[in-house]
C-alpha positions, 0 to 999 in steps of 0.5 A: 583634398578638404581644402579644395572643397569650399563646402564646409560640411564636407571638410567638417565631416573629414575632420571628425573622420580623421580624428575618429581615427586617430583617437581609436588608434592612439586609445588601442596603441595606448592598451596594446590593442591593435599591436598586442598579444590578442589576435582578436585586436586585428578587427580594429585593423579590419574597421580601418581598412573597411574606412580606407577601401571605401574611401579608394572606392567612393574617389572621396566624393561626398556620397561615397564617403558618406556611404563607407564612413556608415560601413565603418560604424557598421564594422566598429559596431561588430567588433565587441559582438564577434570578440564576445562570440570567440571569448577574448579577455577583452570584457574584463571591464565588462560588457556594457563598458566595451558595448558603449566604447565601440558605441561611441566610436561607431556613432563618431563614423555615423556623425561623420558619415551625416556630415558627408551626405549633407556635402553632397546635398544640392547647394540649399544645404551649402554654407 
């Protein structure tokens, strides 16, 4: 689909969206997140689908991905609250350590979404 886009912001934001994903599966496959023993590592699997379910939903037009790649960095954003909240060993590294993780991964999805919204401006934007 970002190849019959002509507009580089947009295959620019597809691209740091898909290896945002790849990167955060590759790390959890890597530690045993989202396949381990923990229940709690199922939220990665809910940030996903939030990211997949908006991008069926916005028909992967550049507004609408842009809107659900912000839900996802939303979703990512959630994760260590709700896994400190039901007291996963998760924190054995220490807060700040998964706050900033999830930080970083969530500001990926952001940077992606930026990128989206930008494809969709009018053509002052387009390169």
């Amino acid at each position: 689909m970002a190849k019959k886009r002509s507009n580089k912001a947009y295959r620019f934001a597809v691209g740091v969206a898909l290896a945002t994903v790849f990167l955060l599966v590759w790390m959890n496959a890597a530690v045993g997140g989202i396949l381990g023993d923990d229940p709690a590592n199922m939220m990665y699997f809910g940030v996903l689908l939030v990211g997949f379910i908006g991008a069926i939903i916005a028909r992967l037009e550049p507004q609408g991905m842009s809107r659900a790649l912000f839900a996802t960095a939303f979703a990512m954003a959630l994760v260590p609250a709700i896994a400190l909240i039901i007291g996963t060993p998760a924190f054995a590294n220490g807060v700040v350590a998964v706050f900033g993780l999830h930080a970083f991964f969530a500001m990926l999805f952001v940077g992606s979404a930026l990128l989206f919204h930008r494809a969709s401006a009018p053509i002052a934007y387009e390169n």
